[in-house]
Short mmCIF file of the C-alpha atoms (twelve columns), coordinates in Angstrom:
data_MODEL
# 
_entry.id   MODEL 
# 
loop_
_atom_site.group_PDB 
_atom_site.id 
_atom_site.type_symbol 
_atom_site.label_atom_id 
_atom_site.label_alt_id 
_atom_site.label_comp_id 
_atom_site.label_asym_id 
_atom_site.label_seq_id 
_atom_site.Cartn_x 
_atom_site.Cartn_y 
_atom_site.Cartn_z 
_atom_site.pdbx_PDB_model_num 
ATOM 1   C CA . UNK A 1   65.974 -48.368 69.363 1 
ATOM 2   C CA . UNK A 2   63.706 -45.617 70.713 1 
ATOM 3   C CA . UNK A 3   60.864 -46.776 68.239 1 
ATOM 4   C CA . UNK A 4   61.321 -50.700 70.086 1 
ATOM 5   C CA . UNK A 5   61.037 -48.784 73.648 1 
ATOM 6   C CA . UNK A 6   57.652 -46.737 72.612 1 
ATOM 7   C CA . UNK A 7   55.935 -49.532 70.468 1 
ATOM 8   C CA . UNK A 8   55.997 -51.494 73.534 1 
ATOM 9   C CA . UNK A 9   56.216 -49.456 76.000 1 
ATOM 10  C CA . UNK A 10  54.485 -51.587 78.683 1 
ATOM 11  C CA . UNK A 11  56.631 -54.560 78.862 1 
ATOM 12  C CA . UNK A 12  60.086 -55.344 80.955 1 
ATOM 13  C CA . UNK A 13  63.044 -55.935 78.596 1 
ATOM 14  C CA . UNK A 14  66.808 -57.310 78.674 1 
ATOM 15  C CA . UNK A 15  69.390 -55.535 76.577 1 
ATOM 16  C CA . UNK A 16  69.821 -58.633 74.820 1 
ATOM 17  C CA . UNK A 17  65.889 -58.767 73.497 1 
ATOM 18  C CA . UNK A 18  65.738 -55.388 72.992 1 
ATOM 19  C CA . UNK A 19  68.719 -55.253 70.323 1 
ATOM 20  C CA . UNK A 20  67.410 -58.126 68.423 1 
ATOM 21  C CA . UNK A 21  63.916 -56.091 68.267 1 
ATOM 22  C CA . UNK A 22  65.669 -52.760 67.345 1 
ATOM 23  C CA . UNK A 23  68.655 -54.168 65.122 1 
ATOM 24  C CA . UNK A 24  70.911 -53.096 67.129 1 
ATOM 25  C CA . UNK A 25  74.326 -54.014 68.979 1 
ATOM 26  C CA . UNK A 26  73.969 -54.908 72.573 1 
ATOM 27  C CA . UNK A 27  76.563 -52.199 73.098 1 
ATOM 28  C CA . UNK A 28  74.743 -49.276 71.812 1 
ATOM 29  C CA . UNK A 29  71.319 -50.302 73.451 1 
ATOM 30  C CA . UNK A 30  72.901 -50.562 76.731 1 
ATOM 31  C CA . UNK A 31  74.757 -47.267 76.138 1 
ATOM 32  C CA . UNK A 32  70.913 -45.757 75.077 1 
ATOM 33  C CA . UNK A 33  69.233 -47.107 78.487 1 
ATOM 34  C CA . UNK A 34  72.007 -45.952 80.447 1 
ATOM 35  C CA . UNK A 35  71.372 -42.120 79.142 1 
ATOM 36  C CA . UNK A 36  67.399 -42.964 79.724 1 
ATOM 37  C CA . UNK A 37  67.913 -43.781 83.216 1 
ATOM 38  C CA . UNK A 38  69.579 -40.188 83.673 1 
ATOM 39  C CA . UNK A 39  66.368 -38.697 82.663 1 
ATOM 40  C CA . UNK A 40  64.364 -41.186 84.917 1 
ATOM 41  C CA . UNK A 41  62.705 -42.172 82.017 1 
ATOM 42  C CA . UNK A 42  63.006 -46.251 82.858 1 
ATOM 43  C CA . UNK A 43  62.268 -48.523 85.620 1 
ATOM 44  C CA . UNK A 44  64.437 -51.207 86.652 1 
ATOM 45  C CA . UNK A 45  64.639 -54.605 88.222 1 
ATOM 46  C CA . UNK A 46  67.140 -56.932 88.774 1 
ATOM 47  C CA . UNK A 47  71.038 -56.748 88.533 1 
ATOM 48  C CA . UNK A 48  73.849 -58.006 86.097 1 
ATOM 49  C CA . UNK A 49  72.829 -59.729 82.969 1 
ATOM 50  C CA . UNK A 50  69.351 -60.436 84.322 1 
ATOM 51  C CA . UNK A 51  68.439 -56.939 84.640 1 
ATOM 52  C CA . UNK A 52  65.338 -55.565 82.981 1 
ATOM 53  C CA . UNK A 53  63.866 -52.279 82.235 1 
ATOM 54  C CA . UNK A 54  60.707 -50.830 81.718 1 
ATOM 55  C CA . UNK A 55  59.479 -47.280 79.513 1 
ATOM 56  C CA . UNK A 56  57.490 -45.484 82.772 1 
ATOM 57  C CA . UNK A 57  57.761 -42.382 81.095 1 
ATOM 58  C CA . UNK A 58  56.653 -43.290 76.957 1 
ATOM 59  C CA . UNK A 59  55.105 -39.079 76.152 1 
ATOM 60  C CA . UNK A 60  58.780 -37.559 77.511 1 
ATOM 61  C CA . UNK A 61  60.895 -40.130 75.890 1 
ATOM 62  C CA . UNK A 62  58.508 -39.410 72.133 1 
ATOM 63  C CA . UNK A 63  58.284 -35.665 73.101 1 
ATOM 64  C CA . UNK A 64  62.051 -35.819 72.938 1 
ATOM 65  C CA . UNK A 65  62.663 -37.594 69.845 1 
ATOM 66  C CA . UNK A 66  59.902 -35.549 68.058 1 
ATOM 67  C CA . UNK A 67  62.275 -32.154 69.006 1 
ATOM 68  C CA . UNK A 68  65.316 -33.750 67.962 1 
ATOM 69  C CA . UNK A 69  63.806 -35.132 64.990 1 
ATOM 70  C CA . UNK A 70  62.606 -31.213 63.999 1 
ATOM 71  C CA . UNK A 71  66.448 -29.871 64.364 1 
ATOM 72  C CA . UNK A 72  67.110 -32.666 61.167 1 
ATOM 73  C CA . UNK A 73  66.219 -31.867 57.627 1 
ATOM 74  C CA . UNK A 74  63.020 -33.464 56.418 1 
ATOM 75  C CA . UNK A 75  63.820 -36.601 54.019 1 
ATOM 76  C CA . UNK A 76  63.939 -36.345 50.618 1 
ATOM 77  C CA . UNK A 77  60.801 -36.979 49.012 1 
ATOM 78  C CA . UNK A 78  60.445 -38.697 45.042 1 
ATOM 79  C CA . UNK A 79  57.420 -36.885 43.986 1 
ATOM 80  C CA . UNK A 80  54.932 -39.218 41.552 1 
ATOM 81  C CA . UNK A 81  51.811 -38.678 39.709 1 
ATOM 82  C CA . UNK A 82  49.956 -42.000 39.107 1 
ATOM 83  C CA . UNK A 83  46.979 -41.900 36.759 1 
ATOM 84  C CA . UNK A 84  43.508 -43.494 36.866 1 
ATOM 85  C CA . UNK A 85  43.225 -43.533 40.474 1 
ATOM 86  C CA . UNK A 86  40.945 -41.958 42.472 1 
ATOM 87  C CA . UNK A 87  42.307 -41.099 46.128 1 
ATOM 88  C CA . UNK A 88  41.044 -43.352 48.797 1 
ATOM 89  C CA . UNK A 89  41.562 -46.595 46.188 1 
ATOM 90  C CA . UNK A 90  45.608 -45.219 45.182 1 
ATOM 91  C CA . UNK A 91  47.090 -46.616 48.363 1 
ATOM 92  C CA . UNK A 92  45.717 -50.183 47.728 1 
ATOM 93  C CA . UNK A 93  46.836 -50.107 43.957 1 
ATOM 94  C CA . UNK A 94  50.371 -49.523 45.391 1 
ATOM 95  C CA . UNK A 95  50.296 -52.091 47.946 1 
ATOM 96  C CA . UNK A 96  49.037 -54.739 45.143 1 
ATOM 97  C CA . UNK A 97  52.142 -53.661 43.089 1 
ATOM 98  C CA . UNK A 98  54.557 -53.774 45.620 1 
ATOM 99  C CA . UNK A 99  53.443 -56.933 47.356 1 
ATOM 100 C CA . UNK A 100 53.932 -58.390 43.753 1 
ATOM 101 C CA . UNK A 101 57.264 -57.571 43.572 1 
ATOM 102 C CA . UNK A 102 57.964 -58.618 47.029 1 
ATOM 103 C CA . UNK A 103 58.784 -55.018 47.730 1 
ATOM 104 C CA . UNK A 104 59.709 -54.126 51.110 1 
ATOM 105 C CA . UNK A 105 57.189 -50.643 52.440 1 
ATOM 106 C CA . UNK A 106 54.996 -49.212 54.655 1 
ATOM 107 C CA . UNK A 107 52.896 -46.185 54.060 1 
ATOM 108 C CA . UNK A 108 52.882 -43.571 56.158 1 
ATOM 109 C CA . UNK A 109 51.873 -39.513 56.877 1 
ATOM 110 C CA . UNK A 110 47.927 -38.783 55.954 1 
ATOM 111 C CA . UNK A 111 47.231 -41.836 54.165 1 
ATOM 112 C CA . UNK A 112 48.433 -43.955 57.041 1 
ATOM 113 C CA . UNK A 113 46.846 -42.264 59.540 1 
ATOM 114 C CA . UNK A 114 43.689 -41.757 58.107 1 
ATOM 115 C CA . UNK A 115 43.318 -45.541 58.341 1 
ATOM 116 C CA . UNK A 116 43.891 -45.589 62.350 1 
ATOM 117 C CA . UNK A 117 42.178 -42.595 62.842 1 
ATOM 118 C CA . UNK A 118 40.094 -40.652 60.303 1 
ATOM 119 C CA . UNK A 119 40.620 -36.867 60.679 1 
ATOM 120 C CA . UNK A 120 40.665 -35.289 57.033 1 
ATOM 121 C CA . UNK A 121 37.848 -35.469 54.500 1 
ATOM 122 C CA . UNK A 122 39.349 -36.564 51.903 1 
ATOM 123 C CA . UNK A 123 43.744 -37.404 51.425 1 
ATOM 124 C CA . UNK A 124 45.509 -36.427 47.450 1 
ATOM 125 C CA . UNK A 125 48.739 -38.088 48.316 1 
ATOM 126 C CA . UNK A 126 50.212 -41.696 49.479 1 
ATOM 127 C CA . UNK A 127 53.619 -41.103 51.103 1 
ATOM 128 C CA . UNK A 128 55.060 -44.550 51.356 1 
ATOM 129 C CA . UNK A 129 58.618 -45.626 52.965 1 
ATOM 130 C CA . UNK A 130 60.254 -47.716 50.588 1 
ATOM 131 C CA . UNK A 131 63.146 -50.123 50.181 1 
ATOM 132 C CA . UNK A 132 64.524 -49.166 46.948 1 
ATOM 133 C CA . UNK A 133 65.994 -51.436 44.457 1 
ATOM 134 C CA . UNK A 134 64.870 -53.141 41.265 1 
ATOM 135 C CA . UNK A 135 61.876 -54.668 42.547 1 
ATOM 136 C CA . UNK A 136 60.407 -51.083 43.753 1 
ATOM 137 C CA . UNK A 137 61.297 -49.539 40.176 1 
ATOM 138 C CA . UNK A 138 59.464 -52.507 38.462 1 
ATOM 139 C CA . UNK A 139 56.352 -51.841 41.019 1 
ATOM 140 C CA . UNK A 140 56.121 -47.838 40.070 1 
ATOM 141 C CA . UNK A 141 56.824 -48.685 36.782 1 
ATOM 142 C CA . UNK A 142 53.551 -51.179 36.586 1 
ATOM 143 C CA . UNK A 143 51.682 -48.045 38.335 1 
ATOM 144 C CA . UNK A 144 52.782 -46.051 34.975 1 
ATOM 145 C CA . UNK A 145 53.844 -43.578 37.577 1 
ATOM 146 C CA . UNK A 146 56.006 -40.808 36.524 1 
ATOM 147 C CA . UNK A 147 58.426 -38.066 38.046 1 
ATOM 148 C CA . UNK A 148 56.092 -34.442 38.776 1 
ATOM 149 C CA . UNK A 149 57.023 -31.533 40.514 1 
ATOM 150 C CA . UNK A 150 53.991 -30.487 41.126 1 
ATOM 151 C CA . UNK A 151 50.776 -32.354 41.627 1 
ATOM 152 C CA . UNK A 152 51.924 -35.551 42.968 1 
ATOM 153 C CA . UNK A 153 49.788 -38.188 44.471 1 
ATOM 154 C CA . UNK A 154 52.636 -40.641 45.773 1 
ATOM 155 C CA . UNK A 155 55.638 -39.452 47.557 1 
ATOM 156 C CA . UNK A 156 58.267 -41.952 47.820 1 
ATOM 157 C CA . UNK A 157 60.884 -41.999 50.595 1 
ATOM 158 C CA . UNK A 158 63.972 -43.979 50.303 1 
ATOM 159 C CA . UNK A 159 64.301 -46.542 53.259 1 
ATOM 160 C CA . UNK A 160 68.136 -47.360 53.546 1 
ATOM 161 C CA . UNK A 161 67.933 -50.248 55.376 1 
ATOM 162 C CA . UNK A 162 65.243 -52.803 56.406 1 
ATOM 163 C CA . UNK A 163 65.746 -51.412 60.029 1 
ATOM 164 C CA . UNK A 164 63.775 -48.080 59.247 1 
ATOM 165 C CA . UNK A 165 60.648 -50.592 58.485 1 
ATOM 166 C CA . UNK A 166 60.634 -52.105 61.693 1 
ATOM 167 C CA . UNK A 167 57.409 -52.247 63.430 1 
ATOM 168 C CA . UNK A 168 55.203 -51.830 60.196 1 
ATOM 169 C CA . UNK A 169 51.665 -53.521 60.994 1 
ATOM 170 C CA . UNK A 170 49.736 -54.990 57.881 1 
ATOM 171 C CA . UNK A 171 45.998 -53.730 57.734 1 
ATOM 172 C CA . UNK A 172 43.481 -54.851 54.632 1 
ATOM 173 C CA . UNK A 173 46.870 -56.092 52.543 1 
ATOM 174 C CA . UNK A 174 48.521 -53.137 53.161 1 
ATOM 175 C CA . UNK A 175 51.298 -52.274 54.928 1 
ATOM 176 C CA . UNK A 176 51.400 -49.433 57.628 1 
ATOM 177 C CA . UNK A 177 53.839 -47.642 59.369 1 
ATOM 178 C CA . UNK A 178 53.860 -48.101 63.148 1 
ATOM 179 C CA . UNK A 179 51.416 -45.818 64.863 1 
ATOM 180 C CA . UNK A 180 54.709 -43.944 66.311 1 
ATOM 181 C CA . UNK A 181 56.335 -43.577 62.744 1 
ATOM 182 C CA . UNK A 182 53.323 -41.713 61.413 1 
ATOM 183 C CA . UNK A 183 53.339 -39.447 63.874 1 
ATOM 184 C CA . UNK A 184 56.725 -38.291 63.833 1 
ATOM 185 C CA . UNK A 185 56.134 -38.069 59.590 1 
ATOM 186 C CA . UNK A 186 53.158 -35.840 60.538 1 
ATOM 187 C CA . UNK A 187 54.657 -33.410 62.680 1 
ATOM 188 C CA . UNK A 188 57.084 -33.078 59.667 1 
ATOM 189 C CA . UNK A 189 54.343 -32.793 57.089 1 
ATOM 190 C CA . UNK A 190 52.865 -29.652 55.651 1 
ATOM 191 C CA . UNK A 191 49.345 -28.255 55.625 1 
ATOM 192 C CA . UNK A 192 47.304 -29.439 58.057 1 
ATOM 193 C CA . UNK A 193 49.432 -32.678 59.139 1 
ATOM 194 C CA . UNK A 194 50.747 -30.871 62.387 1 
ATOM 195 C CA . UNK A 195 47.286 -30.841 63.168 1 
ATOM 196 C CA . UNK A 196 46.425 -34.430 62.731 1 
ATOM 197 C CA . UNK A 197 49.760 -35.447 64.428 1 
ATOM 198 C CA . UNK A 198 47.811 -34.413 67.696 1 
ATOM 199 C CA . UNK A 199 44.679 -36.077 66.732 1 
ATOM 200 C CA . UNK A 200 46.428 -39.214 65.936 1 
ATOM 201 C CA . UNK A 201 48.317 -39.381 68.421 1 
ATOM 202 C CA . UNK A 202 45.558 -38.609 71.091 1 
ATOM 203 C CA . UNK A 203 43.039 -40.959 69.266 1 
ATOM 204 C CA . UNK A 204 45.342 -43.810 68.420 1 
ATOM 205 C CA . UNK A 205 48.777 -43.824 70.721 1 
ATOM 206 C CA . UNK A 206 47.367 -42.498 73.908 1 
ATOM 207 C CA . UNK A 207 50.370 -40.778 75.197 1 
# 
């Protein structure tokens, strides 16, 4: 629900509308605003059912979530090496194999944000968020990908539910995580993706 609030942070919203953006109940997004409003986070306008909010505060409310998210074990990763694929052309081989199985994804971390906002010379891996099931073993299996523990070029995180794919935006073919998603991936990352989590989020969210 906090990832509906920030991608669109500039509009008023009911309860109602924001729950069917976020996939939520009405219950627990009212119960979310109402802590919010202790922070002075939102605006408001309006009373009873007709009441809207608005985000006036979008860098406290993602500051937040970032430290929370840091206090959380990083998700597991399934670590890949695909052959015959240079860099900058993997993430579009795994986008044509996954749209062809109708596979549910979005890639996110370096590759992602390299797209929005270029910041590294070159990137060796494709993280991607993935819907798992038959269809997304077929796909890796038609990239002749197999299982490394060391020198992987496409890290594969396990999406549990359509809900964690929300926002994706579709760029060239490919899917992309929401501007919002990458960053909080980068600021997970290693190497130098703490780094670009500042860039990108200077360069492409603007708050």
């Amino acid at each position: 629900m906090l990832h509906a609030l920030l991608v669109q942070h500039q509009n008023w919203f009911g309860v109602t509308e924001l729950a069917q953006q976020a996939m939520v109940s009405p219950a627990t997004t009212s119960q979310v605003l109402t802590e919010l409003e202790r922070f002075d986070w939102l605006e408001s306008r309006g009373q009873g059912p007709s009441k809207e909010r608005h985000l006036r505060e979008p860098a406290a409310l993602l500051n937040a979530w970032a430290k929370q998210l840091a206090t959380i074990r990083p998700l597991a990763l399934r670590r890949y090496y695909v052959p015959g694929t240079k860099a900058d052309t993997l993430a579009a081989r795994i986008g044509r194999a996954f749209n062809a199985h109708n596979v549910q994804y979005e890639v996110s971390h370096e590759a992602a944000a390299q797209r929005y906002a270029p910041f590294l010379s070159n990137v060796s891996q494709v993280r991607v968020r993935v819907l798992i099931g038959a269809n997304a073993d077929a796909a890796i299996g038609d990239l002749n990908a197999r299982v490394v523990n060391e020198g992987a070029n496409l890290g594969v995180i396990e999406a549990k539910s359509p809900g964690e794919l929300l926002f994706r935006e579709q760029m060239d073919g490919l899917w992309l995580a929401s501007p919002i998603q990458i960053y909080l991936d980068l600021l997970r990352g290693e190497g130098r993706s703490k780094e670009m989590a500042e860039h990108f989020r200077k360069e492409r969210i603007g708050f």
